[in-house]
N, C-alpha and C positions, 0 to 999 in steps of 0.2 A: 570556451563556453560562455553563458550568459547573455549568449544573443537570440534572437528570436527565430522560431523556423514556421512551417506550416501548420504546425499543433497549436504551440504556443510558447510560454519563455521557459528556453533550458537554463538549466545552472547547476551548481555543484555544492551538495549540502556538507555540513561540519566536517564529516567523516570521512568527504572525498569521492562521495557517490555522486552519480551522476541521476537527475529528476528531468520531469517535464513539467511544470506548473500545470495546476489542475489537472493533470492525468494521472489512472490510478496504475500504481506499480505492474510490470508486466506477470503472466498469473506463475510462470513460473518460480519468479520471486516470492510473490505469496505464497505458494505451496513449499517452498523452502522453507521460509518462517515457520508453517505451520510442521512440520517435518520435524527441523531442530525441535520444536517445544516440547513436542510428545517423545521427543528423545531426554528430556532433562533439561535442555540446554535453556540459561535464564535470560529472557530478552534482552537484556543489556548487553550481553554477550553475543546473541544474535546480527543486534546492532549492529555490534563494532565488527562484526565477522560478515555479512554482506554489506556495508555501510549504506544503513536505510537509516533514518529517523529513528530514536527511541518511540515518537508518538505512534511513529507510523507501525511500526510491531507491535505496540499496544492494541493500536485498533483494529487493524486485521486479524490479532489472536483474540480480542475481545468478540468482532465479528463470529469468528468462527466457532468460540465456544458458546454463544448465546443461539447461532444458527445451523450451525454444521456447515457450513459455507466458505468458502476463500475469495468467491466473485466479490468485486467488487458494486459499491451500491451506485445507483443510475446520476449521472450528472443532468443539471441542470432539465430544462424543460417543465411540466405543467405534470399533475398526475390527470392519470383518464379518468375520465365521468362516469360512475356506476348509474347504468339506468334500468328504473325500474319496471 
């Protein structure tokens, strides 16, 4: 790992997971996260039991409690122009 492929640079975070730089977690991921929490289970535990990022369980639980959502939010690009 740590080489670069057609997305962009993979590598392998603390815990032994496996990432894409700048790509957001695949949604099944996400909806596991969000699964375990409403089951009890404390993100840090989450964590270490699919080995994602602490931040990154943060922010997709945070995500989803402030939205109802698991999508993840749009990368890069420009927002569109509201015309009046």
């Amino acid at each position: 790992m740590g080489g670069f492929n057609e997305i962009g640079q993979a590598g392998v975070n603390q815990l032994g997971g496996v990432f894409v730089n700048g790509r957001p977690l695949p949604d099944g991921v996400r909806k596991r996260i969000v699964e375990l929490a409403i089951m009890g289970v404390r993100p840090c535990d989450i964590s270490r039991q699919l080995l994602v990022s602490h931040g990154c369980v943060s922010k997709i639980l945070t995500r989803f409690y402030e939205t109802g959502s698991i999508r993840p939010g749009s990368i890069g690009g420009s927002k569109t122009k509201v015309r009046v």
